[in-house]
C-alpha positions in Angstrom: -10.3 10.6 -6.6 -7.6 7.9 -6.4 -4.7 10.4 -7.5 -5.7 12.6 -4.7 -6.0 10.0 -1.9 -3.0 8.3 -2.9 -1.0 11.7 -2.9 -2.3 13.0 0.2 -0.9 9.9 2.1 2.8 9.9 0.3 3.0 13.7 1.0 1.1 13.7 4.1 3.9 11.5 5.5 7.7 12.4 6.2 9.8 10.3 4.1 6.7 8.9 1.6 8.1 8.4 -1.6 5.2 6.5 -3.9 1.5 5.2 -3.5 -0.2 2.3 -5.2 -3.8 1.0 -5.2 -3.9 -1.9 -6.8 -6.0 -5.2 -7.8 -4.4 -8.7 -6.3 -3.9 -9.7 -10.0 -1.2 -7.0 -10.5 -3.1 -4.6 -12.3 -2.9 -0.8 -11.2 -5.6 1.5 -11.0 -3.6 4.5 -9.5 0.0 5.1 -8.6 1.5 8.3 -7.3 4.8 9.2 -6.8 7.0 12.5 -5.8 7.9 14.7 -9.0 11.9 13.9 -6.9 11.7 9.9 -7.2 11.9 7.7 -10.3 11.0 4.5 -8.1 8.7 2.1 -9.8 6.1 1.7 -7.7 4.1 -1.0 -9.6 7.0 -3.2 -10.2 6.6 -3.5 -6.2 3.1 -3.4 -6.2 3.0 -6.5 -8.5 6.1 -8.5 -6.9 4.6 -7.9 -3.5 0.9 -9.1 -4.6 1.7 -12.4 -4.5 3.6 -12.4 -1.1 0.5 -10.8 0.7 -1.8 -13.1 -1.5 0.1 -15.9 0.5 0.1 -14.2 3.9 -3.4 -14.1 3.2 -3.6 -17.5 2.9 -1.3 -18.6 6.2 -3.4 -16.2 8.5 -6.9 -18.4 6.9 -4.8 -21.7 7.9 -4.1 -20.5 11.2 -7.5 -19.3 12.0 -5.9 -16.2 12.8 -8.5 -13.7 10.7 -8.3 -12.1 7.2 -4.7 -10.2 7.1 -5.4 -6.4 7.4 -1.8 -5.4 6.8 1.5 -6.0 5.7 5.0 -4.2 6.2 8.7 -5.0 4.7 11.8 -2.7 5.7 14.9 -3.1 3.6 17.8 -1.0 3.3 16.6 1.3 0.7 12.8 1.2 1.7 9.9 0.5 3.6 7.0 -0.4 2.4 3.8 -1.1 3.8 0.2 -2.6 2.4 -3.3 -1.9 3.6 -5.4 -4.6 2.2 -8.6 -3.2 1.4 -10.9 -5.9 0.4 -10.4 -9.2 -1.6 -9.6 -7.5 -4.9 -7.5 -4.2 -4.0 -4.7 -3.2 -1.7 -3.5 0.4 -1.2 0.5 0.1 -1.2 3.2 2.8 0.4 6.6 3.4 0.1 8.6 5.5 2.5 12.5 6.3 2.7 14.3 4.7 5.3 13.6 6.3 8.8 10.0 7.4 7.4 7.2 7.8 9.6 6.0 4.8 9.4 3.1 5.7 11.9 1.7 8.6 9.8 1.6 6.7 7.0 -0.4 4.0 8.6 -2.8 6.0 10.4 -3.1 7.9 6.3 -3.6 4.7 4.8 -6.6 3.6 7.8 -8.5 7.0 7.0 -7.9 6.9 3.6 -9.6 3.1 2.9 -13.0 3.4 3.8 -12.9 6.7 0.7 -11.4 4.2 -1.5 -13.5 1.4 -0.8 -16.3 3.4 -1.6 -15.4 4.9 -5.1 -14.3 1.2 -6.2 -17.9 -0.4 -5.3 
């Protein structure tokens, strides 16, 4: 069930390159990536778990709600992480210029499926 939801987003999108749901404590329960890429996906799923793990925590101090997601563009990607509940975060990775839009509205639909076969 993961496989497929994770690959349905990176394909479903122009430009996806690699999908990632994974626990805040770096492990991975699923990663997809085009047969065309040899990017790592869990070495950014685990780097970027503790960055969002700290968002998490600025957006508690500042009242402003539970963080619901979290996007970085560099020059050779852009990435962006739907946090799914306390434990797990779906994670994305697009070429440069990918649609980022489609791959957000993926990752929203895509959630509540997850969230489900994780309980």
């Amino acid at each position: 069930m993961f496989k497929d939801a994770l690959e349905g987003v990176v394909a479903g999108t122009e430009g996806g390159i690699a999908g990632l749901l994974m626990d805040f404590e770096g492990i991975p329960l699923e990663t997809f990536i085009r047969e065309d890429s040899e990017f790592d996906i869990e070495t950014v799923g685990a780097e970027v778990s503790v960055v969002v793990k700290s968002i998490q925590r600025a957006t508690e101090n500042l009242g402003a709600g539970e963080t619901r997601e979290v996007s970085f563009n560099s020059e050779q990607m852009l990435t962006v992480i739907r946090v799914l509940s306390q434990n797990y975060f779906l994670a994305v990775t697009l070429r440069p210029g990918g649609n980022l839009g489609k791959a957000r509205y993926l990752m929203r639909v895509a959630a509540p499926k997850l969230l489900e076969e994780l309980d």
